[in-house]
C-alpha positions as CSV (number, residue, x, y, z in Angstrom):
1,X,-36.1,-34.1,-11.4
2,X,-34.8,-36.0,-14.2
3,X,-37.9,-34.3,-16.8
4,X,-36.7,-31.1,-15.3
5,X,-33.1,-31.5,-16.0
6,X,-34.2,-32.9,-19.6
7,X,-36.5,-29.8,-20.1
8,X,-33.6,-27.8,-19.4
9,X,-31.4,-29.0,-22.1
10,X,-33.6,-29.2,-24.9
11,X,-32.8,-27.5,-27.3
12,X,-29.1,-27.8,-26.5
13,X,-26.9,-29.0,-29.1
14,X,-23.7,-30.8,-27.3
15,X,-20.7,-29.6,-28.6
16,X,-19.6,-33.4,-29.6
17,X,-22.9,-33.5,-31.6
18,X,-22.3,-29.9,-33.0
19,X,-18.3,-31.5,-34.2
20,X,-20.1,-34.5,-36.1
21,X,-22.7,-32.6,-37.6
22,X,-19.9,-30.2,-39.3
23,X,-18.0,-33.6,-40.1
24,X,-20.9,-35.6,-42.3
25,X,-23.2,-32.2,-43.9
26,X,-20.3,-31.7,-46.5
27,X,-19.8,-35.0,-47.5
28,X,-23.4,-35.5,-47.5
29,X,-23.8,-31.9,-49.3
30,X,-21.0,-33.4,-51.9
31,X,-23.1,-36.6,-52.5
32,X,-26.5,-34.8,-53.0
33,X,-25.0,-32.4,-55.5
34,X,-23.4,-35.7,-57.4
35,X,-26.7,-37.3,-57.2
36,X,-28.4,-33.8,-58.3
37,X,-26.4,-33.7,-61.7
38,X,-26.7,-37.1,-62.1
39,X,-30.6,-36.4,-62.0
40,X,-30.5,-33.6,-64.1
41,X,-28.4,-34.5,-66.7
42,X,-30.9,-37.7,-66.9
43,X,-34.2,-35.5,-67.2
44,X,-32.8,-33.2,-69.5
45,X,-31.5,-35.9,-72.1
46,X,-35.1,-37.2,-71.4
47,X,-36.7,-33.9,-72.3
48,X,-34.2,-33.7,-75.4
49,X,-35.2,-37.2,-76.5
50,X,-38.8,-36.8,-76.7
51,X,-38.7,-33.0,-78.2
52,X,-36.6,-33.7,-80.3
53,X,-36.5,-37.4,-81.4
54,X,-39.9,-38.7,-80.4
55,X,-38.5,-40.6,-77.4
56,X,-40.7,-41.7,-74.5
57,X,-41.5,-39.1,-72.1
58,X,-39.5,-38.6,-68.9
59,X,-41.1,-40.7,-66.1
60,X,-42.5,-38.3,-63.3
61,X,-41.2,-40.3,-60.7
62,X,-37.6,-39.2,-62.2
63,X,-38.3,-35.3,-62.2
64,X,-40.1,-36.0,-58.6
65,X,-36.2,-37.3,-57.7
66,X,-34.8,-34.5,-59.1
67,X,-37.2,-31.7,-57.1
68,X,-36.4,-33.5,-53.6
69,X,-32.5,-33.9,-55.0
70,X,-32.5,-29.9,-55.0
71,X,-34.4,-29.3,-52.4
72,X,-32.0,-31.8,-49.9
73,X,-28.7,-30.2,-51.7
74,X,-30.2,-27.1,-50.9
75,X,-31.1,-27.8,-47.0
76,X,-28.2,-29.7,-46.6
77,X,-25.9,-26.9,-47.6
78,X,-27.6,-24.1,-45.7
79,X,-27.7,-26.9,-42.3
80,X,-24.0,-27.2,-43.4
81,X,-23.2,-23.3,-43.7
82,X,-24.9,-22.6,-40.2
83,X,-22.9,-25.2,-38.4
84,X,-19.8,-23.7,-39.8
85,X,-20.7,-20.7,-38.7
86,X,-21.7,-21.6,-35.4
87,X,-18.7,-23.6,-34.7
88,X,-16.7,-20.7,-35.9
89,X,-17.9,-18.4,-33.7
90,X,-17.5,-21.0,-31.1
91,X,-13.9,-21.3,-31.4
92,X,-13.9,-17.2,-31.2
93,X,-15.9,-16.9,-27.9
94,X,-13.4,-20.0,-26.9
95,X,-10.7,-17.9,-28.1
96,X,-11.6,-14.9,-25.9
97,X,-12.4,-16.8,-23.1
98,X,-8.7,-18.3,-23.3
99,X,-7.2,-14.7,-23.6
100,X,-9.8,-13.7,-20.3
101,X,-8.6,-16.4,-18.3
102,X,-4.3,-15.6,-19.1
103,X,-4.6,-11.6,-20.0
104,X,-5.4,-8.6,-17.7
105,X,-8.8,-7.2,-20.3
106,X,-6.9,-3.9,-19.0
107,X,-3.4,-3.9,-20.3
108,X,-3.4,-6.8,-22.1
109,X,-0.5,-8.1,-20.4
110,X,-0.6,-11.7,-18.5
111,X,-1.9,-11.9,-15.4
112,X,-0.5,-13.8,-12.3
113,X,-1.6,-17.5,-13.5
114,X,-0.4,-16.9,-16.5
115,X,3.0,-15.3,-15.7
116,X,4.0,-17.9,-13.3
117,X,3.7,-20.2,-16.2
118,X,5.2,-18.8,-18.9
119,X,7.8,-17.8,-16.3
120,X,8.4,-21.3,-15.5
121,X,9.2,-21.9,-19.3
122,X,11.5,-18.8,-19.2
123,X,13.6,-19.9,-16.2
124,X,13.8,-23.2,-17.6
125,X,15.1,-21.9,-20.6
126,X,18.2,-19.7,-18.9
127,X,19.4,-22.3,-17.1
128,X,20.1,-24.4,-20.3
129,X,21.8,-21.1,-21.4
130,X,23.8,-20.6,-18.4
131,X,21.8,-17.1,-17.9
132,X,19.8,-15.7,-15.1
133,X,16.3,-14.0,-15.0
134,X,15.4,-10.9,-13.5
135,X,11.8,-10.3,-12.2
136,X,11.1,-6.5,-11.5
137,X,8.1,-5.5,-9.4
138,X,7.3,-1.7,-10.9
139,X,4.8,0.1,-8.6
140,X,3.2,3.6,-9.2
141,X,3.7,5.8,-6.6
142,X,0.7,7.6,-5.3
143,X,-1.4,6.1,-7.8
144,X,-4.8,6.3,-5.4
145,X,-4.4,9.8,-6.0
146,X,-5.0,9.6,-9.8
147,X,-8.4,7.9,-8.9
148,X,-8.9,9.7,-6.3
149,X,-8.7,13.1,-7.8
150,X,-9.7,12.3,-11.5
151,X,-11.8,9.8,-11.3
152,X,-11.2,5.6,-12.3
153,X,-11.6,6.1,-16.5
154,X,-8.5,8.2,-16.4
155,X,-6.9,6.0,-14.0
156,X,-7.5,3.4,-16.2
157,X,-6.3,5.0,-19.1
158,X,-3.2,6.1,-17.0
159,X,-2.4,2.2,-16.3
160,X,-3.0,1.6,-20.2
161,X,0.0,4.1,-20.9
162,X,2.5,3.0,-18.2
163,X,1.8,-0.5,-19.6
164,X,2.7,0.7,-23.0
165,X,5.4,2.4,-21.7
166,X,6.5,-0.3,-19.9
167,X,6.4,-2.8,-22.7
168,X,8.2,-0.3,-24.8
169,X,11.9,-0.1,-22.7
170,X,11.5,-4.1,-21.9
171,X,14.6,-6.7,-23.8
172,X,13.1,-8.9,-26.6
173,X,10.9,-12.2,-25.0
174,X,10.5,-10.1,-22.1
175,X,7.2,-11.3,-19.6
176,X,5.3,-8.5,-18.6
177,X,2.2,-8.6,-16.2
178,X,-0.1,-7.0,-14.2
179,X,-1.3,-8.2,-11.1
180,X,-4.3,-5.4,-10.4
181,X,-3.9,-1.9,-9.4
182,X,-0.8,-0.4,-10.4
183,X,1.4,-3.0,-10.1
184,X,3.2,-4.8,-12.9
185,X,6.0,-7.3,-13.0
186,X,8.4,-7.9,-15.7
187,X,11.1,-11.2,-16.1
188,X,13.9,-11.4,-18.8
189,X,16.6,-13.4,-19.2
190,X,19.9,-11.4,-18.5
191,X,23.3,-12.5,-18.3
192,X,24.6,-13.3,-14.8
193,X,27.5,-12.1,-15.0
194,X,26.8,-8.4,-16.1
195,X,23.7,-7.4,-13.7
196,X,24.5,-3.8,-15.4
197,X,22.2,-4.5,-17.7
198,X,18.9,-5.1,-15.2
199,X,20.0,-1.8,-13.8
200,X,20.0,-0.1,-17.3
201,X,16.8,-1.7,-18.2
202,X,14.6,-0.5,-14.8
203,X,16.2,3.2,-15.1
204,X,14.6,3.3,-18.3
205,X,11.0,2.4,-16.8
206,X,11.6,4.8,-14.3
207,X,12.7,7.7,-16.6
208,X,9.8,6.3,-18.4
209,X,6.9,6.4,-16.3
210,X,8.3,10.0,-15.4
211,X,7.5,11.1,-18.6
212,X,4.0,13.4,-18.1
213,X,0.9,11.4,-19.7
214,X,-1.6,13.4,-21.6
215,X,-5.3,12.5,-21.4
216,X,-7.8,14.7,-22.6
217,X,-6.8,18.1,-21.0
218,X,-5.0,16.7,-18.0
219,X,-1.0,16.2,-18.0
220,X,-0.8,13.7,-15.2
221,X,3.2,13.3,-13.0
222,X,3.8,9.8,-12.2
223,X,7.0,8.4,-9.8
224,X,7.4,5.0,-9.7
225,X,9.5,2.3,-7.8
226,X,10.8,-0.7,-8.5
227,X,11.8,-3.6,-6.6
228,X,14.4,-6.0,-8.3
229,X,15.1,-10.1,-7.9
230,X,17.3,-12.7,-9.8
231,X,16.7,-16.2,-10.1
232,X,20.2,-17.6,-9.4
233,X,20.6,-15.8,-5.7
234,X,17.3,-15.0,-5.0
235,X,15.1,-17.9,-5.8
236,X,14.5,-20.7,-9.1
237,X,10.9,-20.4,-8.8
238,X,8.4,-17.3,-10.2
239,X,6.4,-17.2,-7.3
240,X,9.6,-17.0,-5.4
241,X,11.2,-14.6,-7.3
242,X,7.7,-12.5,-7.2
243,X,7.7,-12.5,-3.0
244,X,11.7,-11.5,-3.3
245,X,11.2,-8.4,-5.8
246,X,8.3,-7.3,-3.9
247,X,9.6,-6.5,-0.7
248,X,12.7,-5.1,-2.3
249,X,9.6,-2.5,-4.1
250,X,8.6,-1.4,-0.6
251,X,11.9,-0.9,0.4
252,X,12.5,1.2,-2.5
253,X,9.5,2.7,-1.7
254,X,10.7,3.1,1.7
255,X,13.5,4.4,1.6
256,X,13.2,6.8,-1.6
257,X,10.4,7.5,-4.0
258,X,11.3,6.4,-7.9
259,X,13.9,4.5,-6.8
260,X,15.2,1.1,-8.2
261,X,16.0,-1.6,-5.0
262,X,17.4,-5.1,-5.2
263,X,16.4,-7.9,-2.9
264,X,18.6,-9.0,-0.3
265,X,18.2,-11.4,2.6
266,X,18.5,-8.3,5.0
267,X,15.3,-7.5,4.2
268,X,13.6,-10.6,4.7
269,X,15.0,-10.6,8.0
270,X,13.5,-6.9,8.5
271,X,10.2,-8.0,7.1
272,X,9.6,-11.5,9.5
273,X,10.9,-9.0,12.7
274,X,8.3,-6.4,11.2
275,X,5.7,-8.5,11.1
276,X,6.6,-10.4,14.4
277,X,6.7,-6.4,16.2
278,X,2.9,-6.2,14.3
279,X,1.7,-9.4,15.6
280,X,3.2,-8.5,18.9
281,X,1.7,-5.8,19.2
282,X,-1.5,-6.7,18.7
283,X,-1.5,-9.2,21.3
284,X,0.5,-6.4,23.5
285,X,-1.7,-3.7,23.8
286,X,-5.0,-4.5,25.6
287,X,-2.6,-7.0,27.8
288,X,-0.9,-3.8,29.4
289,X,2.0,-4.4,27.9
290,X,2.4,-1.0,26.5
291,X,3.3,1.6,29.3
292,X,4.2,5.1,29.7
293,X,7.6,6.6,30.5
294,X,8.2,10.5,31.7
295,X,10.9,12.5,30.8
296,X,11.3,14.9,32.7
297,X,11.3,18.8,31.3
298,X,12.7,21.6,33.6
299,X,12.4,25.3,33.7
300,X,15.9,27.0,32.6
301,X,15.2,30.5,34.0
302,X,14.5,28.6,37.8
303,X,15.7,24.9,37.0
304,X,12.3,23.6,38.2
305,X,10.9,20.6,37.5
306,X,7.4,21.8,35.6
307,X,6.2,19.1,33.5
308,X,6.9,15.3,31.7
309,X,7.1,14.4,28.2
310,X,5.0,11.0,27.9
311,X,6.8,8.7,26.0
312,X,5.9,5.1,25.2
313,X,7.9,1.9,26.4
314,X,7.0,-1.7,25.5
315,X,7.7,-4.1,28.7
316,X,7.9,-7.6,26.8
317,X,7.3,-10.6,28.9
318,X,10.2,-12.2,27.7
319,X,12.4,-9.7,25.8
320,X,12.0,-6.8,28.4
321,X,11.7,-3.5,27.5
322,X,11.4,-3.2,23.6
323,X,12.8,0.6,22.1
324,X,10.2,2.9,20.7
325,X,12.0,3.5,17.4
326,X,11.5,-0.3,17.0
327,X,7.4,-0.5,17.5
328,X,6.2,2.7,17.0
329,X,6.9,3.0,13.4
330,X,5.4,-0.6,12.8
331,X,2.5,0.8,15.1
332,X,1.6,3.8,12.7
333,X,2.0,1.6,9.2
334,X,-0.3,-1.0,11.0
335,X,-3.0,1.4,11.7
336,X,-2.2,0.6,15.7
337,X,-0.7,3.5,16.8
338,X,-4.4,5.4,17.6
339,X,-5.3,2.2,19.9
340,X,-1.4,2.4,21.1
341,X,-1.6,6.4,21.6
342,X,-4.9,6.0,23.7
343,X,-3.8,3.3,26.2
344,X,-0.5,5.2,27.2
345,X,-2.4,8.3,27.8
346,X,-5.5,6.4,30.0
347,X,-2.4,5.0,32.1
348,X,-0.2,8.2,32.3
349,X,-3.3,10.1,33.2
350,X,-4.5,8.0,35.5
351,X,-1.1,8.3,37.3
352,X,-0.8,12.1,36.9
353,X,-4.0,12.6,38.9
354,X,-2.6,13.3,42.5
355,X,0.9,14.9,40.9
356,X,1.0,18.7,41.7
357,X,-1.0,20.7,40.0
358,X,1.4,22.7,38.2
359,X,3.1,19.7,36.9
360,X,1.7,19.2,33.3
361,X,2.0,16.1,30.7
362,X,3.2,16.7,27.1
363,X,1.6,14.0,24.6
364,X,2.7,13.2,21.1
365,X,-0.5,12.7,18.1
366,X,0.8,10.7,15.4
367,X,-0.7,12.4,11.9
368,X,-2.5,9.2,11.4
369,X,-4.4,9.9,14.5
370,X,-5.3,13.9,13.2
371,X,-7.2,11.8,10.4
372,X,-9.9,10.9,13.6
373,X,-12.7,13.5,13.7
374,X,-13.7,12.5,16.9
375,X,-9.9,12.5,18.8
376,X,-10.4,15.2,20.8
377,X,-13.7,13.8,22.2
378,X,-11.5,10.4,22.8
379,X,-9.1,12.2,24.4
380,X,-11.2,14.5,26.6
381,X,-12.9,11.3,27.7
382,X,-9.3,10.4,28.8
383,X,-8.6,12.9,30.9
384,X,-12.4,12.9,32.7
385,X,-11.3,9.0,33.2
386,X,-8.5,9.2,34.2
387,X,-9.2,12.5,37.0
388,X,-6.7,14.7,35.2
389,X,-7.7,18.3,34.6
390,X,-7.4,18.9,30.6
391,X,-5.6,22.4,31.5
392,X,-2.5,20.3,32.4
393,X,-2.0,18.6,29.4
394,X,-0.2,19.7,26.2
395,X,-0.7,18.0,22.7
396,X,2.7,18.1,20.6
397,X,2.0,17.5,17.2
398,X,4.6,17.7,13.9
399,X,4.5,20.2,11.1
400,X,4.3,17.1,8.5
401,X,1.1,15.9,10.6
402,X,-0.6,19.6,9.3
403,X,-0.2,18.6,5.7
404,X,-2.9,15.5,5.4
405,X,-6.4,17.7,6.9
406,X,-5.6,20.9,7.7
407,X,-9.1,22.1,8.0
408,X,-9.7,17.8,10.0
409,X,-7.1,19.3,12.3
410,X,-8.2,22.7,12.7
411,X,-11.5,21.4,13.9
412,X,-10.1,18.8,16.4
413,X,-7.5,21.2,17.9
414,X,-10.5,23.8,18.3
415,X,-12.2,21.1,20.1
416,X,-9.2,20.6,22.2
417,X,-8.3,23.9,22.9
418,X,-12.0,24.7,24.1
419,X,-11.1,21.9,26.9
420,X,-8.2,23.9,28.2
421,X,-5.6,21.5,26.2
422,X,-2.7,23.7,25.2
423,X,-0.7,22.8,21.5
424,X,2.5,22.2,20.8
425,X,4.1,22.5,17.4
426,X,6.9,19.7,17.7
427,X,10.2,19.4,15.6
428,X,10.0,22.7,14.6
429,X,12.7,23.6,11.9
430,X,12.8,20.1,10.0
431,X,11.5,19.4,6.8
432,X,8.5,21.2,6.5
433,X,8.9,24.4,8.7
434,X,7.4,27.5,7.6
435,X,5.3,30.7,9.4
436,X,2.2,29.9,7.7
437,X,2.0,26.4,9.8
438,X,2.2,28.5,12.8
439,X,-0.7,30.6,11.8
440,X,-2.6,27.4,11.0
441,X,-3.4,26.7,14.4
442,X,-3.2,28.0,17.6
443,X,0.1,26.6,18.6
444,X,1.1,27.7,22.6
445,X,4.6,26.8,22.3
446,X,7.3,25.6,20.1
447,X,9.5,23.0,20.4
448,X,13.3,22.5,19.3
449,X,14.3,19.5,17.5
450,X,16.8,17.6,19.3
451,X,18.9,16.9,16.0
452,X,19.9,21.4,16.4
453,X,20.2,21.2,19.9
454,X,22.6,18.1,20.4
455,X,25.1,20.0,17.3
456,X,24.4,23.6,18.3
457,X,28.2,23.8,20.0
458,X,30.0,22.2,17.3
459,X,27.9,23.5,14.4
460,X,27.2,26.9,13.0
461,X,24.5,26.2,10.7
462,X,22.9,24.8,14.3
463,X,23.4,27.0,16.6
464,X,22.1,29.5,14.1
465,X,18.8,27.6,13.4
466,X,18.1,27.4,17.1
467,X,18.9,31.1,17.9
468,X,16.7,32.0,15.1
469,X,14.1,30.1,16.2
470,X,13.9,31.4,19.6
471,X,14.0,34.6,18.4
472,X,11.2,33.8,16.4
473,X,9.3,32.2,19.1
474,X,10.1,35.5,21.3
475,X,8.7,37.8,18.5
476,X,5.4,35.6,18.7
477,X,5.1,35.6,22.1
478,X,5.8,31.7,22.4
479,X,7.4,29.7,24.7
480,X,10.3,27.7,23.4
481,X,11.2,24.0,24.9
482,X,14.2,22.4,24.0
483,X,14.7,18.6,23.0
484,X,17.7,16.4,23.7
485,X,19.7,18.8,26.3
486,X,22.5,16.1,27.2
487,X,25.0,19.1,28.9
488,X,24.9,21.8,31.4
489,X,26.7,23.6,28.5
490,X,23.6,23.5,26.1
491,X,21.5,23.8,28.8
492,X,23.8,27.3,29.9
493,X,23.9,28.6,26.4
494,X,20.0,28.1,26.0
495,X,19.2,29.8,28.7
496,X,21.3,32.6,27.7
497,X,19.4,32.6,24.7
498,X,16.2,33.6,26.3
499,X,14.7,29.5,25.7
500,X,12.3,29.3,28.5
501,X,12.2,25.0,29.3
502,X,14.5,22.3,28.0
503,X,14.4,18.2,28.6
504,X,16.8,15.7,27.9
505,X,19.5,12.9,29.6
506,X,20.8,16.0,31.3
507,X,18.0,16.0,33.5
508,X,18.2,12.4,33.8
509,X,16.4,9.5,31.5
510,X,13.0,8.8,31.0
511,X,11.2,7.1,34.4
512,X,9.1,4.3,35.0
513,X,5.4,5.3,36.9
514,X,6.8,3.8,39.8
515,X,10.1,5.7,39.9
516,X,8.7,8.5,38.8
517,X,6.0,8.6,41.9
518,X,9.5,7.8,44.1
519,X,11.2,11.0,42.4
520,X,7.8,13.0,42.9
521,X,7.4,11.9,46.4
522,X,11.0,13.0,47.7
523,X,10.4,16.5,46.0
524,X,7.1,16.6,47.9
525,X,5.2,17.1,44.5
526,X,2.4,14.2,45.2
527,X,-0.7,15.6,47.5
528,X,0.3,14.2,50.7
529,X,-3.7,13.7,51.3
530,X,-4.4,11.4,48.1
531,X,-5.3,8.0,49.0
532,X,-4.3,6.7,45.5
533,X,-2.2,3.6,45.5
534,X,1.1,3.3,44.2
535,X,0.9,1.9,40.3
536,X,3.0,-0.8,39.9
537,X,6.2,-0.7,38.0
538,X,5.6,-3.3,35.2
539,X,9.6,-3.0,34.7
540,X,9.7,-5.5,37.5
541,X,7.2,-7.6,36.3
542,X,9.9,-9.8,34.3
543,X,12.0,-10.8,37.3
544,X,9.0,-11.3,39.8
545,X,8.0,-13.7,36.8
């Protein structure tokens, strides 16, 4: 092993050896040439002497010295030149290697290792001024997209201009990084007591980066947002001060596109309950946790009870019943809410089976879930599981849900509606509402949003919204069901209106399976010959516990 190791450094100068070489060939180069004209001037007068003056001849041996002299002074300045220029390209490829290891090959700018050094100097540096520094996180919105749609050369050369553009609005000794895809951070010393200034500085990166970029033939819109920290509230280290600016950038994110955010401890609070609801919930839905609840929804022209609305209700072991507005957005930005979606609807099917017939189930699809192809086949499968005839059972799904894969959700609502699954096009009137989505699919029904109905008495704009959409949903020859009916006033004036089913506290509050079997039972709407057992009611799980 040892010849082996030996063979493979031969030929391999050390760089030690490489250092002394270049330190002795010039002084030796400098002695041979000393030597050499000592030589020379010695053979010449020689050669004068006996031309000229009938001197002795010059001794060979001398003119031999004088050959070799050259010849040495000329090796030893050509070994000298190569080592130069080996060492010297050396220290270049070093060079390189050191701006590789601390830049981004991208931008240029430092990368994380490097920031978090530099930065360290930087902060050191306002505290012996009495100043603080700011550390912005600056985010491209919708960057994928770019890549996405154009291809990863003009992303690149996208992140090349923002990072000019960037480095362009930032104070003097500013620090600006990038940490890999299109996030950059930037620290600068500011002056504590005028935070105006951080303010001024990241509105100039956002009316910036808002500036169209021109590649080639393209004009490309960018957004950004930008999530803000300061050193003496928020943290006296970089890495700190990184983890604080970047959750204020998803808050900004959050809460509006190209915005500017700064960090507060509010938000770290949100973030650690966040991920405690995530972590929960992964834990909580194959252990049953996760359960359905049915609101009722009643028939205005008869005031029959002809259907539920399935909504989801988290019974924690120890904190009891957990909100939906709490999980369920955690559930869809975790990816969970498919897994989440699919359990309720296995449990409220499989308590729907020996319901009366004519009592159907209305079921929300998140638009995460629309990005499935094979949803409908998941929740057939459902239904055949669970005994419960696909005819009773009514997908609601949002207009803003239509906008990711329309032709995605064409096909699984085609599959669905093949079943005997009717559709629902829920919220209708917010945000996105427009006759073309109701031509998009093959909607059976529309469905008020509970923010017109709940103001429709007070409000004009309201009442007008909701009597234009049952006009509309007349004129189509669909069915109407209005959300969040708390009154037998709204629920009078609805009717009046010619809206043909309505749900909401007035009817009472969503129902446990259990109380929802007693409720059934007393209204003689179970099939008296089912020998189905009663679910339990996990609401009483807690206090059996």
């Amino acid at each position: 092993m040892d010849r082996d190791r030996q063979r493979g450094t031969e030929g391999t100068t050390p760089p030690e050896t490489r250092q002394r070489v270049s330190r002795w060939t010039l002084p030796i180069c400098v002695c041979a040439i000393l030597l050499f004209i000592g030589l020379s001037i010695a053979v010449i007068s020689g050669v004068l002497d006996h031309r000229f003056f009938g001197g002795a001849p010059v001794e060979r041996p001398l003119v031999v010295a004088l050959l070799l002299n050259a010849l040495l002074v000329v090796f030893g300045w050509r070994r000298h030149r190569a080592v130069e220029i080996e060492m010297h390209g050396r220290s270049e490829a070093e060079e390189r290697a050191r701006m590789l290891a601390s830049r981004d090959p991208l931008t240029g700018f430092l990368n994380r290792r490097s920031l978090s050094e530099a930065g360290a100097a930087l902060l050191n540096a306002s505290v012996r001024r009495e100043q603080a520094v700011a550390l912005m996180i600056v985010d491209l919105d919708h960057f994928k997209m770019v890549n996405d749609m154009h291809g990863h050369d003009i992303g690149d050369a996208v992140l090349r201009a923002a990072a000019q553009a960037i480095a362009g609005v930032m104070p003097p000794a500013a620090l600006t990084a990038r940490f890999g895809g299109d996030a950059f951070a930037c620290a600068f010393v500011f002056d504590a007591r005028d935070p105006s200034t951080v303010d001024h500085v990241a509105s100039r990166v956002i009316a910036t980066l808002s500036q169209p970029v021109e590649i080639d033939d393209l004009r490309i819109h960018l957004t950004s947002s930008i999530g803000v920290a300061r050193s003496d509230f928020d943290g006296n280290s970089i890495d700190t001060l990184l983890r604080a600016a970047d959750i204020a950038m998803y808050c900004a994110k959050k809460s509006q596109r190209g915005g500017v955010c700064w960090f507060n401890r509010a938000m770290e609070h949100a973030l650690i309950d966040r991920n405690d609801i995530e972590n929960g919930l992964r834990l909580a839905i194959p252990a049953g946790q996760l359960v359905p609840f049915f609101e009722p929804q009643i028939d205005l022209a008869t005031g029959r009870l002809c259907g539920f609305e399935v909504l989801a209700r988290w019974i924690h072991p120890t904190q009891g019943i957990i909100p939906p507005d709490r999980f369920i957005p955690v559930a869809e930005e975790s990816g969970l809410i498919a897994d989440l979606s699919l359990a309720i609807m296995r449990q409220a099917f499989a308590a729907a089976r020996d319901w009366d017939p004519s009592l159907s189930l209305s079921v929300n699809i998140s638009p995460t879930q629309l990005r499935d192809a094979w949803l409908a086949q998941k929740i057939i499968k459902a239904t055949v599981e669970g005994g419960f005839a696909p005819n009773r059972l009514e997908i609601e799904i949002t207009e803003s849900a239509l906008f990711d894969n329309l032709a995605l959700a064409q096909s699984i609502v085609g599959s669905l509606k093949n079943q005997g699954v009717r559709l629902a096009l829920d919220d209708f009137g917010t945000g996105y509402s427009s006759l073309a989505h109701l031509r998009a699919l093959p909607f059976d029904k529309i469905k008020i949003d509970k923010s017109f109905v709940l103001s429709m008495l007070d409000n004009a704009d309201s009442a007008a919204i909701v009597n234009a959409i049952i006009g509309l949903g007349a004129n189509l020859n669909l069915p109407v069901t209005a959300e969040g009916v708390e009154t037998d006033t709204i629920a009078d004036r609805l009717a009046a209106l010619g809206c043909a089913k309505a749900q909401g506290w007035n009817y009472g509050k969503p129902l446990s399976i259990a109380d929802t079997r007693r409720m059934l039972a007393a209204r003689g709407l179970l099939h008296t010959g089912s020998t189905e057992p009663d679910l339990p009611d996990l609401t009483n799980r807690r206090q059996a516990g």
